[in-house]
C-alpha positions, -999 to 999 in steps of 0.1 A, spaced: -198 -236 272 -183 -203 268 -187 -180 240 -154 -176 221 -163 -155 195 -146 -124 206 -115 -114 188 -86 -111 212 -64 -110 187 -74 -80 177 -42 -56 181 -59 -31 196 -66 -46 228 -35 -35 248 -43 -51 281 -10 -43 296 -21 -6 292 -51 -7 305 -52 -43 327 -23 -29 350 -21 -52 380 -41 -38 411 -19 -45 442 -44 -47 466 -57 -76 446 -27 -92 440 -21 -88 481 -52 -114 484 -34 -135 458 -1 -136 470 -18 -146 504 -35 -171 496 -4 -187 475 12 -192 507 41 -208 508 41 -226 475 70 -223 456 60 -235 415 32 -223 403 15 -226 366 -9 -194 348 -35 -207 330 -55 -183 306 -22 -163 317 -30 -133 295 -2 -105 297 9 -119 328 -13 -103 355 -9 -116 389 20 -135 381 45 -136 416 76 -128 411 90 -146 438 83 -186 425 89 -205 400 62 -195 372 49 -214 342 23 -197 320 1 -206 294 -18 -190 271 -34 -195 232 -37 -163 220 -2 -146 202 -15 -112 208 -20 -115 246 15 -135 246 31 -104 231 17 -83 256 37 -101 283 71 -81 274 56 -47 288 53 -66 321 88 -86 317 70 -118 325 82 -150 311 72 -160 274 39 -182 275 37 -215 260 9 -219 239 -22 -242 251 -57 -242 264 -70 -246 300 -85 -280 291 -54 -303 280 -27 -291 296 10 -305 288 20 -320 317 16 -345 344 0 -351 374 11 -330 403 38 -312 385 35 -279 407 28 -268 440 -4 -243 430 -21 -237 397 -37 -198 392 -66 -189 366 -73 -148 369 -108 -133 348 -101 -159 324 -123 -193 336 -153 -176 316 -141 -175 282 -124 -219 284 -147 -240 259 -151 -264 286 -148 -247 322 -153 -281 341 -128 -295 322 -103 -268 327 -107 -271 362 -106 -305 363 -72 -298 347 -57 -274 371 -68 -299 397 -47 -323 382 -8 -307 373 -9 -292 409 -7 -306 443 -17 -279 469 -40 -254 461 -61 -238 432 -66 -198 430 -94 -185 405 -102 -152 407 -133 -146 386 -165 -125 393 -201 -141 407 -227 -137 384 -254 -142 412 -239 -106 426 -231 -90 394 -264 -70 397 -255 -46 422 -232 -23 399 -249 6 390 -245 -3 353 -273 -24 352 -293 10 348 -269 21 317 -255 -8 302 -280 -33 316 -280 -51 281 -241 -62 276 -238 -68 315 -265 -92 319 -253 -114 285 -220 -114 303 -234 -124 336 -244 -158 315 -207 -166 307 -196 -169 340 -204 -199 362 -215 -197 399 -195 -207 431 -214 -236 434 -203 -245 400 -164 -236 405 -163 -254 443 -185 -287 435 -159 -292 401 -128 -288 418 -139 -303 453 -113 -308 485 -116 -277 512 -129 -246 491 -130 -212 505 -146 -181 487 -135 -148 495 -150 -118 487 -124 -93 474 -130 -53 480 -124 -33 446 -104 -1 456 -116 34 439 -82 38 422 -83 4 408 -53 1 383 -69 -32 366 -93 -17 340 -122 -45 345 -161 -33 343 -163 -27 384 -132 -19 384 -149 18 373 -174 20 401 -168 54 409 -152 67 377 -178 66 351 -165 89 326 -137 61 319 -160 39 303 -163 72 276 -133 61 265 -130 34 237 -99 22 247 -110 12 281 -138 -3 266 -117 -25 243 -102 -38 273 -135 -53 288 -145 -84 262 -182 -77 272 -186 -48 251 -165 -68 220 -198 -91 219 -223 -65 212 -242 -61 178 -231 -32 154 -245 1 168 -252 -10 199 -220 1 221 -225 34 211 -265 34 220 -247 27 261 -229 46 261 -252 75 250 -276 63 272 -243 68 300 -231 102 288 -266 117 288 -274 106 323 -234 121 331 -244 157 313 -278 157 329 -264 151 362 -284 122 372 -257 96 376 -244 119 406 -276 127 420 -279 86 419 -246 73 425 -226 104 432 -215 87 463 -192 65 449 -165 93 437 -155 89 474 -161 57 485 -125 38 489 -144 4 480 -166 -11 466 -177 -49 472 -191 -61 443 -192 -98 424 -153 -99 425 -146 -135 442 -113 -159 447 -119 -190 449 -91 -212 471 -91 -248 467 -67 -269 487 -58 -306 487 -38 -331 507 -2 -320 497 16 -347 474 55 -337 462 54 -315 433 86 -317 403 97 -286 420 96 -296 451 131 -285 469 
């Protein structure tokens, strides 16, 4: 069970600012859609990841986040959760969860669902928790990071739940990541200075009072001292960075979808 008490409705949180698309993430996406032609967003946010080329259904609960969809002209949301989805068996060709699976009430049953309305293939992109540990912010922000390693479940979890032919790939974070997620910052540090970046990664928003600000004085001390460099300095160049960032492809024996041309 995921822990939902983060407020995300908070209007603050302005994911399309900061929660830009990255392309060379949405290139492994857009691969891996193939040629499938309808596809429904679940947890669908402010729209990232969303092609524009197929026929697109999103859903999403929160009235903030479906606000936030404008800024990325994406098509309105309808409202709903990941585990009862309005509609019938097989009604598209592919069904797409991005950073979202972690924070469903019930995470086999939301899979179970996407299983169900689509007839080709399921994309989740999510992070692995069992390689979540090799971001330097263990050492800083060790605290937050290893309560949100908890949330998320394992491959083994995601692949045994939805079942058919499952393929994991390991997606490469670039250094000028536009999609303002915790690794996403690998070799930026100073960004995670800024509150507003930080209101734009949930972990922090589950943190007791007084606690954000002990990381990331415990961060900006080891920035002034010059110790982060001396350990990590590295990174300001390095064009990736492989981290826990995973999609997960599921495919199944084709049926005809309601979109089906």
């Amino acid at each position: 069970m995921a822990d939902l008490t983060f407020n995300y409705d908070d209007p603050e949180i302005q994911y399309a600012s900061h929660r830009v698309p990255d392309p060379c993430i949405a290139s492994y996406i857009n691969e891996a859609l193939g040629d499938t032609r309808s596809l429904i967003n679940v947890g669908a946010g402010a729209g990232s990841y969303e092609p524009s080329d197929r026929y697109v259904v999103a859903v999403e609960p929160l009235s903030v986040m479906r606000a936030q969809r404008s800024a990325q002209r994406k098509v309105p949301a309808i409202i709903g959760k990941a585990d009862t989805l309005p509609f019938d068996d097989s009604t598209f060709d592919a069904a797409l969860a991005t950073l979202t699976i972690h924070h469903w009430p019930d995470i086999a049953k939301g899979l179970q669902e996407l299983h169900r309305v689509s007839n080709d293939r399921i994309l989740i992109l999510t992070f692995d928790p069992n390689a979540m540990d090799i971001f330097w912010g263990f050492n800083y922000f060790g605290e937050m990071l290893e309560a949100e390693r908890l949330k998320f479940p394992t491959m083994d979890f995601i692949t045994r739940v939805l079942g058919d032919h499952c393929e994991v790939k390991t997606i490469p974070i670039p250094l000028d990541c536009t999609d303002g997620f915790i690794e996403a910052f690998y070799g930026r540090p100073e960004a995670f200075l800024n509150p507003s970046v930080r209101k734009a990664q949930s972990a922090w928003g589950f943190l007791s009072s007084g606690v954000e600000e002990q990381l990331v004085t415990r961060l900006q001390q080891a920035l002034d001292s010059g110790e982060w460099d001396r350990k990590y300095g590295y990174l300001r160049n390095q064009p990736e960075f492989t981290g826990s960032l995973r999609l997960v492809i599921a495919r199944k024996p084709r049926a005809k979808s309601l979109f089906a041309h």
